[in-house]
DRENDO-1510 file (C-alpha; in Angstrom, 1 decimal, always signed):
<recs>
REC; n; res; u; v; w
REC; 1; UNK; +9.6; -33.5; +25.4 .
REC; 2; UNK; +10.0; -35.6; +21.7 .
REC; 3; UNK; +6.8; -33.4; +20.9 .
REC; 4; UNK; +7.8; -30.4; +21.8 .
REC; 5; UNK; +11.1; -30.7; +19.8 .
REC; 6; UNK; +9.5; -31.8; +16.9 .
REC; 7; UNK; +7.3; -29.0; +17.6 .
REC; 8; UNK; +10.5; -27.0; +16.5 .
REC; 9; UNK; +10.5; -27.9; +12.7 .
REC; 10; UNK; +7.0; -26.1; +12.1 .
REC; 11; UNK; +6.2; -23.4; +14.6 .
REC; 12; UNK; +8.8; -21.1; +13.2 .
REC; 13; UNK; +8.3; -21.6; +9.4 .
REC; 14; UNK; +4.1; -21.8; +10.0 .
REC; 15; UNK; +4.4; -18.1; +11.7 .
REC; 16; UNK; +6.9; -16.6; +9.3 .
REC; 17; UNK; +4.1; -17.9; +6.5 .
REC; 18; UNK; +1.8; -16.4; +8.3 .
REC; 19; UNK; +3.2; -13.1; +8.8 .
REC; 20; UNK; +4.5; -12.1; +5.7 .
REC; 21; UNK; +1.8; -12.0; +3.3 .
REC; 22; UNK; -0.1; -9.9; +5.5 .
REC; 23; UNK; +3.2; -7.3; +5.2 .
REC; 24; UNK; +3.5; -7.8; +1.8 .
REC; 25; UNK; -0.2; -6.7; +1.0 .
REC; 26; UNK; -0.9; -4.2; +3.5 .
REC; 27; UNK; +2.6; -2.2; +3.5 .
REC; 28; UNK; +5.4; -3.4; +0.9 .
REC; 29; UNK; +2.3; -2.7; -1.8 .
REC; 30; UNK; +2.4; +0.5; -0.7 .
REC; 31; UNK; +5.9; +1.2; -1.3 .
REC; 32; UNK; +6.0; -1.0; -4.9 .
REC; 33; UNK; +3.0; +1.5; -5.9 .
REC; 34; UNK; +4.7; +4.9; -5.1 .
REC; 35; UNK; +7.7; +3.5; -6.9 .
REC; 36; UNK; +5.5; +2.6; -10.0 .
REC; 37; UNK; +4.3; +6.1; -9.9 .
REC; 38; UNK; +0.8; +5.6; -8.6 .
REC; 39; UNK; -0.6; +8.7; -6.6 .
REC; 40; UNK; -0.9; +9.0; -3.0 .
REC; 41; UNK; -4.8; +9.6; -3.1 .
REC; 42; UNK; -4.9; +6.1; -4.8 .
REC; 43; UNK; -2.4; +4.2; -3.0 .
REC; 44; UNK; -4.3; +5.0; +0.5 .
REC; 45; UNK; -7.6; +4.3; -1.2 .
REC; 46; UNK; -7.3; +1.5; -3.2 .
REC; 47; UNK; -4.8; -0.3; -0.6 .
REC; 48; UNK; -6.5; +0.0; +2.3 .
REC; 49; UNK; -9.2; -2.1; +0.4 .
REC; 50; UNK; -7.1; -5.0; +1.1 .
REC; 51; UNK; -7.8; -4.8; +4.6 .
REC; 52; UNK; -11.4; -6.1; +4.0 .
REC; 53; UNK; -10.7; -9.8; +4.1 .
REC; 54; UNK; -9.7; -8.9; +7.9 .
REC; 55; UNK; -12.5; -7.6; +8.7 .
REC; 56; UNK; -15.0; -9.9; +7.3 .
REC; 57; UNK; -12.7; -12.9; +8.5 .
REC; 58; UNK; -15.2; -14.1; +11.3 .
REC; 59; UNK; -18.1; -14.3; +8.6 .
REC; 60; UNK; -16.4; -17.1; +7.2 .
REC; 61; UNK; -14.0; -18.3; +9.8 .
REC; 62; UNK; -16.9; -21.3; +11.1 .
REC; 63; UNK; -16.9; -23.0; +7.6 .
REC; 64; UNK; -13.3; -24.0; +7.7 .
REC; 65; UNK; -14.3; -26.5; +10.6 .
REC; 66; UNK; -16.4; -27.7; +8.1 .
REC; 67; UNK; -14.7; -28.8; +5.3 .
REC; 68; UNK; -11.5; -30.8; +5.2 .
REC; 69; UNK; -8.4; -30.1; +8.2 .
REC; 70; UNK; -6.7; -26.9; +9.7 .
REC; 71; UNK; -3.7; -29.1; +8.0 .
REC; 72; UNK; -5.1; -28.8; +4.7 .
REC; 73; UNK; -5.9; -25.3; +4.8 .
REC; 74; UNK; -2.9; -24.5; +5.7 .
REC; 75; UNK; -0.9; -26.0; +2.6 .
REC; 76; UNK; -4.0; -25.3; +0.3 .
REC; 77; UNK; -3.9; -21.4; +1.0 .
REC; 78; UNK; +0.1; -21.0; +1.1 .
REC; 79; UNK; -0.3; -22.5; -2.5 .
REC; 80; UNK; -2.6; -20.0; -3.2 .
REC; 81; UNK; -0.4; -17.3; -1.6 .
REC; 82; UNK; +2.6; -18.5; -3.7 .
REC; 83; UNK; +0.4; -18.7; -7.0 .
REC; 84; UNK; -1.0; -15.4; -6.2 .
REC; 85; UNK; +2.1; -13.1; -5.5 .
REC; 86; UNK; +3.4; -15.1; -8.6 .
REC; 87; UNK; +0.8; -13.1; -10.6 .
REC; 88; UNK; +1.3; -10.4; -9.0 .
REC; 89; UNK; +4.9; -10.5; -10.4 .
REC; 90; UNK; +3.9; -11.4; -13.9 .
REC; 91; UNK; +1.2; -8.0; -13.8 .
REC; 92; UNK; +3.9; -5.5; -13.0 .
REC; 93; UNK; +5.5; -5.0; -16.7 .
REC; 94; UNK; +2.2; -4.8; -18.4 .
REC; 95; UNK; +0.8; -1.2; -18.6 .
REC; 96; UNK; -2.8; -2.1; -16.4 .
REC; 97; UNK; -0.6; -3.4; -13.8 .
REC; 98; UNK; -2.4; -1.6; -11.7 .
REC; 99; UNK; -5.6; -3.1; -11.8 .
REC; 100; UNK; -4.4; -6.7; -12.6 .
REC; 101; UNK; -1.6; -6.6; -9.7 .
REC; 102; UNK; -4.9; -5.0; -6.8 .
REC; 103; UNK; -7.1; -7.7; -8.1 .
REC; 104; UNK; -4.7; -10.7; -7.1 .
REC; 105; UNK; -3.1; -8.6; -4.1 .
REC; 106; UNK; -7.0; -8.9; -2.8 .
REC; 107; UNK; -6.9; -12.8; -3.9 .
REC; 108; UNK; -4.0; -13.4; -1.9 .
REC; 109; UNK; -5.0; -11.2; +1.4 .
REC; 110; UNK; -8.7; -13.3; +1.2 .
REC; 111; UNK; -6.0; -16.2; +1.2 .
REC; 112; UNK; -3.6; -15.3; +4.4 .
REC; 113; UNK; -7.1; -14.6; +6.3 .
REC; 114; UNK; -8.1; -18.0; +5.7 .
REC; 115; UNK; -4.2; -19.0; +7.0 .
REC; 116; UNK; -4.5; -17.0; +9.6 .
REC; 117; UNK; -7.6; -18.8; +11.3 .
REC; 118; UNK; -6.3; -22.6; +9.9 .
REC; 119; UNK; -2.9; -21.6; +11.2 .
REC; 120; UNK; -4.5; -20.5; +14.6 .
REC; 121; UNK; -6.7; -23.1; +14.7 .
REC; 122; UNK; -4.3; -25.9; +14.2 .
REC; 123; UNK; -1.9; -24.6; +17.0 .
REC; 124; UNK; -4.3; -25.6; +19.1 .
REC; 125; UNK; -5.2; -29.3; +17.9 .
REC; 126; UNK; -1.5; -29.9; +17.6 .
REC; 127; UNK; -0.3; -28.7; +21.0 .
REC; 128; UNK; -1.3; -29.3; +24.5 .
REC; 129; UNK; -2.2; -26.7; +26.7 .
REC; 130; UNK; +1.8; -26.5; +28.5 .
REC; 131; UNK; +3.3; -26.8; +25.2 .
REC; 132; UNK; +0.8; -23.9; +23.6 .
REC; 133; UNK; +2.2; -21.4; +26.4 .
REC; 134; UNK; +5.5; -22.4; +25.8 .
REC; 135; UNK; +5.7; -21.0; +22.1 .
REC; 136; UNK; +3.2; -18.5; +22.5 .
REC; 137; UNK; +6.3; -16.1; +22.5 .
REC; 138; UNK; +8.0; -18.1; +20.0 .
REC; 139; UNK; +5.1; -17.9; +17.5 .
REC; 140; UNK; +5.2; -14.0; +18.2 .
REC; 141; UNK; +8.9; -13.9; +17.5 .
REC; 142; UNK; +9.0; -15.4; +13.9 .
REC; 143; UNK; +5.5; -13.2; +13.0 .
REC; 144; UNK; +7.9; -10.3; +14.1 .
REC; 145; UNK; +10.9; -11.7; +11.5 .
REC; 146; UNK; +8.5; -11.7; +9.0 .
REC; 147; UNK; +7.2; -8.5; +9.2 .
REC; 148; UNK; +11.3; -7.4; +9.4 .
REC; 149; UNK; +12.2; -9.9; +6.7 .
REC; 150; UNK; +8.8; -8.1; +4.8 .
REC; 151; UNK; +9.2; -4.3; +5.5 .
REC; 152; UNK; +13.2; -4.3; +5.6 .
REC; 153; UNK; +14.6; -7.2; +3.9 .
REC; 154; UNK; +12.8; -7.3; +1.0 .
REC; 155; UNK; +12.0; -3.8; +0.0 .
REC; 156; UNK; +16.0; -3.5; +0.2 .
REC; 157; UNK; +16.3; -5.8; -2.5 .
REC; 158; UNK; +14.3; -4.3; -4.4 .
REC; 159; UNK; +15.9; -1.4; -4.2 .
REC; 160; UNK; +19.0; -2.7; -4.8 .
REC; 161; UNK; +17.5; -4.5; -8.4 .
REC; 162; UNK; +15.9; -1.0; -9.0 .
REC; 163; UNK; +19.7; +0.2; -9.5 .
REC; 164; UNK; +20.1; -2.3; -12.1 .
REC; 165; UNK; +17.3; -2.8; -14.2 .
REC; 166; UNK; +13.5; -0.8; -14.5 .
REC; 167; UNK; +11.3; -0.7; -11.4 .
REC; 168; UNK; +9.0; -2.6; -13.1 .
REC; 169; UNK; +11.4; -5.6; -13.6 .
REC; 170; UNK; +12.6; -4.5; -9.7 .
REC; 171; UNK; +9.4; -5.6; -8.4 .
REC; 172; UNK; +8.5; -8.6; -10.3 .
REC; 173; UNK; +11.5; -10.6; -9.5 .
REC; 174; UNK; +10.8; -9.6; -5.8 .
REC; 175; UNK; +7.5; -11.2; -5.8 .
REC; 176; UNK; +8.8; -14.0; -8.0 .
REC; 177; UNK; +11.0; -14.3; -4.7 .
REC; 178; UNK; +8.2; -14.1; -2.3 .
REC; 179; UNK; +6.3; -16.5; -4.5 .
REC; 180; UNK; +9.3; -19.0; -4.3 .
REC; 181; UNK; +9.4; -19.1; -0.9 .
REC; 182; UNK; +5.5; -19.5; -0.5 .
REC; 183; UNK; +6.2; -22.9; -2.7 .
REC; 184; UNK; +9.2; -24.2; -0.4 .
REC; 185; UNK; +6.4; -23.6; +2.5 .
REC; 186; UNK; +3.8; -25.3; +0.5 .
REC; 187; UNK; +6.0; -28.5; +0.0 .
REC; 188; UNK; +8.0; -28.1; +3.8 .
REC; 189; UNK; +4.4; -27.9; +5.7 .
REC; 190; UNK; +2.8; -30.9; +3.3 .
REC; 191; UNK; +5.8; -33.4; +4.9 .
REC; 192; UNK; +6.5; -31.8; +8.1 .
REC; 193; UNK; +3.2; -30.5; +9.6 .
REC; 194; UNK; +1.9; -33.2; +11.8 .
REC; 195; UNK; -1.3; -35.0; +11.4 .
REC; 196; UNK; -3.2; -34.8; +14.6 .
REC; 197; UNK; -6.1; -37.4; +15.3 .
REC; 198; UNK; -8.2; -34.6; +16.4 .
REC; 199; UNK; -7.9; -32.2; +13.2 .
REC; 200; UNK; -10.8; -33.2; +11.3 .
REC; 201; UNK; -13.8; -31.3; +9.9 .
REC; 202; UNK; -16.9; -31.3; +12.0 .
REC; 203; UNK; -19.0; -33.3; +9.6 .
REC; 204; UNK; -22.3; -33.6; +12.7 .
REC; 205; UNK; -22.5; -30.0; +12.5 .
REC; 206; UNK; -24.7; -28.6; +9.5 .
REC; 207; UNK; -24.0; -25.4; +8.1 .
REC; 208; UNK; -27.7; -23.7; +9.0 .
REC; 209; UNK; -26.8; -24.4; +12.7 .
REC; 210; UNK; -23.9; -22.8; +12.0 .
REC; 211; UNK; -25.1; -19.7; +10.9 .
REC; 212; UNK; -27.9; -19.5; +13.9 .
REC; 213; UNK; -25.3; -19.8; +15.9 .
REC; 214; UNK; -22.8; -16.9; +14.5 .
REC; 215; UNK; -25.7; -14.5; +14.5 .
REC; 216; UNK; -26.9; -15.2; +18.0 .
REC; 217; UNK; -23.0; -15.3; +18.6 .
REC; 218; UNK; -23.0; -11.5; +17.0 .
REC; 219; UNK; -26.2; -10.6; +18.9 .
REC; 220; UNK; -24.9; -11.3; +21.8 .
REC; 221; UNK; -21.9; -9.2; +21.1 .
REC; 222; UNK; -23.4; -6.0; +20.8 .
REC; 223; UNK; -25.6; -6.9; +23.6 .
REC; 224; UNK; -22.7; -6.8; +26.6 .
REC; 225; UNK; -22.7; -4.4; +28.7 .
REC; 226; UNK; -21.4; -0.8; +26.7 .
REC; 227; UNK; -20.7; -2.4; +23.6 .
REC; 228; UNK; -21.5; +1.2; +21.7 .
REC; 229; UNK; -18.4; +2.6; +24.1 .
REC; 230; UNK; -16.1; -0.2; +23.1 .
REC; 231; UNK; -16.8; -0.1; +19.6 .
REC; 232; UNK; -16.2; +3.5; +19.8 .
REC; 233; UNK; -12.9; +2.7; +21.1 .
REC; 234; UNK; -11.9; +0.0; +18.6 .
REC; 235; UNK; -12.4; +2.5; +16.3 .
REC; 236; UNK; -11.2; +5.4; +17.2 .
REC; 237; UNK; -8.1; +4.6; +19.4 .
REC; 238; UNK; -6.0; +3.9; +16.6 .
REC; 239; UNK; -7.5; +6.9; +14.3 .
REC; 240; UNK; -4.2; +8.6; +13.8 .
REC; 241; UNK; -2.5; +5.3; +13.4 .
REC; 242; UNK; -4.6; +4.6; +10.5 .
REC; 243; UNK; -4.0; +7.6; +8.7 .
REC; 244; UNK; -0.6; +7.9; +9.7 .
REC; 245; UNK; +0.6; +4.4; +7.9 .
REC; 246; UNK; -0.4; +5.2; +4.4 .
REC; 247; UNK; +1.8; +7.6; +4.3 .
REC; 248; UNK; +4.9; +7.1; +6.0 .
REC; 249; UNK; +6.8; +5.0; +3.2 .
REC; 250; UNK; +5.2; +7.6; +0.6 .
REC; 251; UNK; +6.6; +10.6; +2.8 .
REC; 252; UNK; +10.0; +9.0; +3.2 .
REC; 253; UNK; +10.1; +8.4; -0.4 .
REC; 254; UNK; +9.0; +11.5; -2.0 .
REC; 255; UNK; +11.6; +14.0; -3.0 .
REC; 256; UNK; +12.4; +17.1; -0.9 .
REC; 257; UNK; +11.2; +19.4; -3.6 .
REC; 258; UNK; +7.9; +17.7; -3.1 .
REC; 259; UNK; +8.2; +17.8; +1.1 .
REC; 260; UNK; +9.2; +14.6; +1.5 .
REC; 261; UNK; +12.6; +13.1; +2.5 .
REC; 262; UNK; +13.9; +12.0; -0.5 .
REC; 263; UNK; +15.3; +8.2; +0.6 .
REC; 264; UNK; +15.4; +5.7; -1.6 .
REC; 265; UNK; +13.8; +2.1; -1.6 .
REC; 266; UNK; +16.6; +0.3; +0.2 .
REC; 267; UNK; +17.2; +3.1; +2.8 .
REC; 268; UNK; +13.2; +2.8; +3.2 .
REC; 269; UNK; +13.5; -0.4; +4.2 .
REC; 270; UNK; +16.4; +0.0; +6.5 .
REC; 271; UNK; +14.9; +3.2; +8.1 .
REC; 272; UNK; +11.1; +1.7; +8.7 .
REC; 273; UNK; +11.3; -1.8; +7.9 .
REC; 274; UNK; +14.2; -2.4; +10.1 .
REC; 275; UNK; +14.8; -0.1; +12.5 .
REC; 276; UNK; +10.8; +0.9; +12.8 .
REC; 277; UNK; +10.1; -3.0; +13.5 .
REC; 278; UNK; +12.8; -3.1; +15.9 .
REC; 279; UNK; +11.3; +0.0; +18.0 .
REC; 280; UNK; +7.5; -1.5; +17.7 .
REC; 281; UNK; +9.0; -4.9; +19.0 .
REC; 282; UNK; +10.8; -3.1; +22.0 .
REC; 283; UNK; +8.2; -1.1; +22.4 .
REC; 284; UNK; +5.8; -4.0; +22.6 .
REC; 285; UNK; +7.5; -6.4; +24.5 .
REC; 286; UNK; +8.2; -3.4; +27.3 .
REC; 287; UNK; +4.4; -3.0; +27.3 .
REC; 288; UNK; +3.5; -6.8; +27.8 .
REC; 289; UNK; +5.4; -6.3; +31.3 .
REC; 290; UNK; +3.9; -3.6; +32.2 .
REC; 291; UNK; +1.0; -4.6; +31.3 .
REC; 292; UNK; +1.7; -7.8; +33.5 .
REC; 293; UNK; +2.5; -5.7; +36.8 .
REC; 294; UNK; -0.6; -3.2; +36.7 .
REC; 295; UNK; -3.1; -4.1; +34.3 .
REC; 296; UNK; -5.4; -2.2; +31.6 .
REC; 297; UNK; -6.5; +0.5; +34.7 .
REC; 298; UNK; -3.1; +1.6; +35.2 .
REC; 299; UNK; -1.6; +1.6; +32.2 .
REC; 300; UNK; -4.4; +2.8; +30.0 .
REC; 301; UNK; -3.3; +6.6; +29.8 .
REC; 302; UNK; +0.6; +6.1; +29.8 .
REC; 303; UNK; +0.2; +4.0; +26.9 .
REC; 304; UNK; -2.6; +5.9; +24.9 .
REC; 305; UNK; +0.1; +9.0; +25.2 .
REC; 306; UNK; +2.9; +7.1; +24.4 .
REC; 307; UNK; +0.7; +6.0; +21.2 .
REC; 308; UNK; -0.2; +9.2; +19.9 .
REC; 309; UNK; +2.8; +11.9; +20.8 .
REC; 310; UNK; +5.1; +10.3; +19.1 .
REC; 311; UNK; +3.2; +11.1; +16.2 .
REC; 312; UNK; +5.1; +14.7; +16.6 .
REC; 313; UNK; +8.0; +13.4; +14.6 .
REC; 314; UNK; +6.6; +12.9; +11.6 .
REC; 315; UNK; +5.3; +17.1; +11.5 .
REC; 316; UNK; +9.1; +18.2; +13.1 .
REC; 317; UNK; +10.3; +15.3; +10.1 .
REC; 318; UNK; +8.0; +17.4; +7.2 .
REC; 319; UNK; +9.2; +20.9; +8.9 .
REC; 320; UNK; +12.8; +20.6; +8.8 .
REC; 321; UNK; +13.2; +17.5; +6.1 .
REC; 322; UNK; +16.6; +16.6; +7.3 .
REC; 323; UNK; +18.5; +14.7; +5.0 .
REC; 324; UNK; +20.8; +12.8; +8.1 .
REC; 325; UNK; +19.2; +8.7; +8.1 .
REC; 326; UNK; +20.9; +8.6; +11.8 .
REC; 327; UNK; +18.1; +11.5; +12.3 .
REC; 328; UNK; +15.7; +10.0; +10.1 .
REC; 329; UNK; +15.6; +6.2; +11.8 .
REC; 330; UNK; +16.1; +7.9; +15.4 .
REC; 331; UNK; +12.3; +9.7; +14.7 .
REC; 332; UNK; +10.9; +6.6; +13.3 .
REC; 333; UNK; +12.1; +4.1; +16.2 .
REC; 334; UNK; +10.7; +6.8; +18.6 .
REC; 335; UNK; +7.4; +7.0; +16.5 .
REC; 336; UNK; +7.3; +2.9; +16.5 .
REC; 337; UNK; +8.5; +2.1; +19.9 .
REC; 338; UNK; +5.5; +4.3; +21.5 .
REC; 339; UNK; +3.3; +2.6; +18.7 .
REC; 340; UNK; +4.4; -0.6; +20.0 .
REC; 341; UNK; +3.9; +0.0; +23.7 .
REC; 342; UNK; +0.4; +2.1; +23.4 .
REC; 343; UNK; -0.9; -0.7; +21.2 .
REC; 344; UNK; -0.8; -3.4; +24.3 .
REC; 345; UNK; -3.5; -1.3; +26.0 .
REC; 346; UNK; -6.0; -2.0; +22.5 .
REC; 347; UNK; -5.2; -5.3; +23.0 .
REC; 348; UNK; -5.6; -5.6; +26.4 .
REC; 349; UNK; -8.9; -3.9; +26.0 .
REC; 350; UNK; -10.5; -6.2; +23.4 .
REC; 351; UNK; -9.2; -9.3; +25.8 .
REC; 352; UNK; -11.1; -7.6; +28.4 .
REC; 353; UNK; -14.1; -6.9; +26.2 .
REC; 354; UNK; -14.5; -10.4; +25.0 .
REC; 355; UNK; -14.4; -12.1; +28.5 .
REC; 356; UNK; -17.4; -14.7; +28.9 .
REC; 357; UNK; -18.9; -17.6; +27.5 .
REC; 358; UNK; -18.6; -17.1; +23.7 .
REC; 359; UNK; -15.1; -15.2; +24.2 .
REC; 360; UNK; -12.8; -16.9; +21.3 .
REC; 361; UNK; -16.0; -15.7; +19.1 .
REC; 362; UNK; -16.8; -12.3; +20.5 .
REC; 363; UNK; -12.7; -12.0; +20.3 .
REC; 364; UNK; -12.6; -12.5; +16.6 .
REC; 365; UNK; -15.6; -9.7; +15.9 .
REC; 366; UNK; -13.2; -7.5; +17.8 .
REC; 367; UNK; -10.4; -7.6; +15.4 .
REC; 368; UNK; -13.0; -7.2; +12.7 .
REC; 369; UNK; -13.4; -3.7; +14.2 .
REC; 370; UNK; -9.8; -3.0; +14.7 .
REC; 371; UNK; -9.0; -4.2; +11.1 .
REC; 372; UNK; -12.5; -2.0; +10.0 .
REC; 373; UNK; -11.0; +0.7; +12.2 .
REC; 374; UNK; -7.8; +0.9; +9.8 .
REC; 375; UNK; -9.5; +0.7; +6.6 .
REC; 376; UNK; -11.9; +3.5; +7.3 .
REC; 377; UNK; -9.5; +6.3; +7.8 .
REC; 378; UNK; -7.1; +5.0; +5.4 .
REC; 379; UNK; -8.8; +5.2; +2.4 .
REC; 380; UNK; -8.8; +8.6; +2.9 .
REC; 381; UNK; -5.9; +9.5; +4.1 .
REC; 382; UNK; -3.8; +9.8; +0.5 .
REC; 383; UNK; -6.2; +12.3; -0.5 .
REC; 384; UNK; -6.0; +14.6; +3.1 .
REC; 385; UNK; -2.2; +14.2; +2.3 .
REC; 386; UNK; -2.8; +15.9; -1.4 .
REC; 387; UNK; -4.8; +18.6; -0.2 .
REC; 388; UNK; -3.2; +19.4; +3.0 .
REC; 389; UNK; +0.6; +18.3; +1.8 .
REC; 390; UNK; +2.8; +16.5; +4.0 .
REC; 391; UNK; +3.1; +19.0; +7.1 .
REC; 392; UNK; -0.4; +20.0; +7.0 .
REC; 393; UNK; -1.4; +16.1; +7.0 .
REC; 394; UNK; +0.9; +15.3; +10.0 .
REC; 395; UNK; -0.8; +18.2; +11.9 .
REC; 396; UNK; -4.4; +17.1; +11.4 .
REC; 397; UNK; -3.2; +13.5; +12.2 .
REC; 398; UNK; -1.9; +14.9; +15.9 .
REC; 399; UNK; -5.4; +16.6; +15.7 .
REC; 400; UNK; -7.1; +13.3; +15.7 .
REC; 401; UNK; -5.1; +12.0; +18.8 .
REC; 402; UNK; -7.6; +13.8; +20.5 .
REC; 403; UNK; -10.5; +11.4; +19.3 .
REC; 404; UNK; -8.1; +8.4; +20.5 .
REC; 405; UNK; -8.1; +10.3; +24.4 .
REC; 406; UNK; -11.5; +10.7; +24.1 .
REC; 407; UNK; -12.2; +7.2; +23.6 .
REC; 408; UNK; -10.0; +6.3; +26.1 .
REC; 409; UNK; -11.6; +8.8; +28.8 .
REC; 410; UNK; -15.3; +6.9; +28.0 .
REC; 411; UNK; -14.0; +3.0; +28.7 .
REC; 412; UNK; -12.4; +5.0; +31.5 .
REC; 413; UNK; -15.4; +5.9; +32.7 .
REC; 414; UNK; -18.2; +3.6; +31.5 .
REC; 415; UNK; -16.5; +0.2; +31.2 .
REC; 416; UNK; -13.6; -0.4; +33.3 .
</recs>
């Protein structure tokens, strides 16, 4: 029990560090760059870059148990983090900001991968198996109040500082922030973390065993029974997702005249970053207990539907452009809440795909393909958006819900 209440002082603060780089990079970027004036077409390309540390993460994920402890990494890379969103802030009021600020963002999401599997990793040195399940949800909870402290907090200050000074100066002090509290999780985790006996690099192992072993590890992969159905569905399940993300925050923000809705940044982050996040954590948690009562065969088509319908708001959102937020956050929770609940079935799925001897492995090449699966479609999805404008977009991203019932209908039938 003293364990588990010491437990307390680091669980919370190691998942909220773990959360909110990965929110920072992957969506407040997005909104800083449509602020700065950067063009859809670029934002959705150039952003969804970022997403490649993800999805090369198990490449690389072996050599941490070589050198040093999952301790270590953990402090090393939050210093990194706070260093890195530190240049990001220092970038923004030059005129290549652009370049310079993608450059680090990349730095720091290369970074919070590396967390990500130290941060993992050492959850499991430091806690026994009881104590593990009894902050599984815990861990879950904070990663969620990062991603609201991210998406809604943040971007509202920033908005707020945007009605007081340039946008430029705006954003810098808000990664100046974020870099600040990267440092105070730096020096908290150094003292507070604890230092267990088991947490040290495998130094019997060599690194060309090491390397045998991922590729017969990623031979055996594709080698299970169907593996060109599931990678099919960790593709494609999520298709309209993909598209659909790069473009929300620039949609809300865009003017009317222009077919979007006009908000500004701190009604952005109380419309998606708050309200949004609340509806995909509703919507998620509801899914976990269905999920619990009838299982991936049951569930799979309620939850692929309640993924991709909701998508409808966003073309009745571009149609009508209503200028009432009550209207506007109603549409988004809607859109996040089914979001949240139809993405328990993907994970259920690549649980159920990576049953077997090498699992934690064969798990981990999984969300390289759901992290590949969002980059993909992505990077083009700001230039779709320029051709097609805003309504036109929305209606070719319901379009490709038909590619995530598809996929669905072939595990359905091939793999389940």
């Amino acid at each position: 029990m003293e364990n588990r209440k010491k437990s307390w002082t680091w669980i919370p603060t190691l998942y909220l560090a773990e959360g909110l780089p990965y929110v920072a990079v992957m969506t407040i970027s997005v909104i800083m760059y449509k602020k700065l004036g950067i063009s859809n077409t670029d934002i959705a390309l150039y952003t969804s870059w970022l997403y490649l540390p993800w999805v090369i993460k198990p490449f690389w994920s072996p050599f941490v148990d070589l050198i040093k402890t999952k301790r270590w990494w953990i402090t090393a890379m939050q210093l990194l983090i706070g260093a890195g969103f530190a240049g990001v802030a220092f970038t923004l009021p030059i005129n290549t900001f652009f370049a310079w600020s993608l450059a680090i963002f990349w730095l720091v999401a290369f970074s919070s991968a590396t967390h990500d599997i130290a941060a993992d990793g050492f959850y499991m040195l430091a806690l026994d198996e009881q104590d593990q399940a009894f902050f599984v949800g815990i861990r879950s909870t904070f990663y969620r109040i990062a991603t609201i402290a991210g998406q809604g907090l943040l971007v509202i200050l920033a908005g707020e500082l945007e009605q007081r000074m340039s946008v430029n100066m705006a954003w810098s002090i808000t990664f100046y922030i974020i870099s600040a509290l990267f440092i105070a999780f730096f020096l908290y985790h150094r003292f507070v973390l604890p230092r267990p006996t088991i947490d040290r690099p495998s130094s019997d192992v060599l690194v060309h065993n090491i390397v045998n072993d991922f590729f017969a590890t990623f031979v055996s992969f594709f080698r299970k029974k169907n593996a060109w159905i599931a990678i099919l569905f960790m593709l494609l399940y999520r298709l309209p997702e993909a598209q659909l993300v790069k473009l929300i925050n620039p949609f809300l923000l865009d003017p009317v005249e222009l077919g979007g809705l006009g908000l500004t940044t701190s009604e952005v982050g109380f419309v998606y970053g708050t309200i949004g996040i609340i509806g995909l954590t509703i919507g998620g948690i509801i899914g976990g207990i269905c999920a619990s009562k009838g299982g991936l065969q049951r569930w799979l088509w309620p939850m692929a539907l309640s993924l991709v319908l909701p998508n409808l708001v966003y073309v009745l959102l571009g149609l009508y452009q209503p200028q009432s937020i009550f209207l506007v956050s109603l549409s988004v929770f809607i859109e996040q809440f089914g979001y949240g609940f139809g993405f328990t079935a993907y994970m259920l799925y690549l649980i159920h795909y990576s049953r077997g001897p090498q699992a934690t492995a064969h798990y981990a090449i999984c969300t390289a393909f759901m992290a590949l699966g969002m980059m993909l479609p992505g990077m083009v999805a700001g230039w779709l958006q320029e051709q097609l404008g805003y309504v036109g977009f929305f209606s070719w991203v319901m379009l490709c819900c038909a590619a995530t019932l598809v996929a669905c209908g072939l595990i359905k039938k091939y793999d389940l």
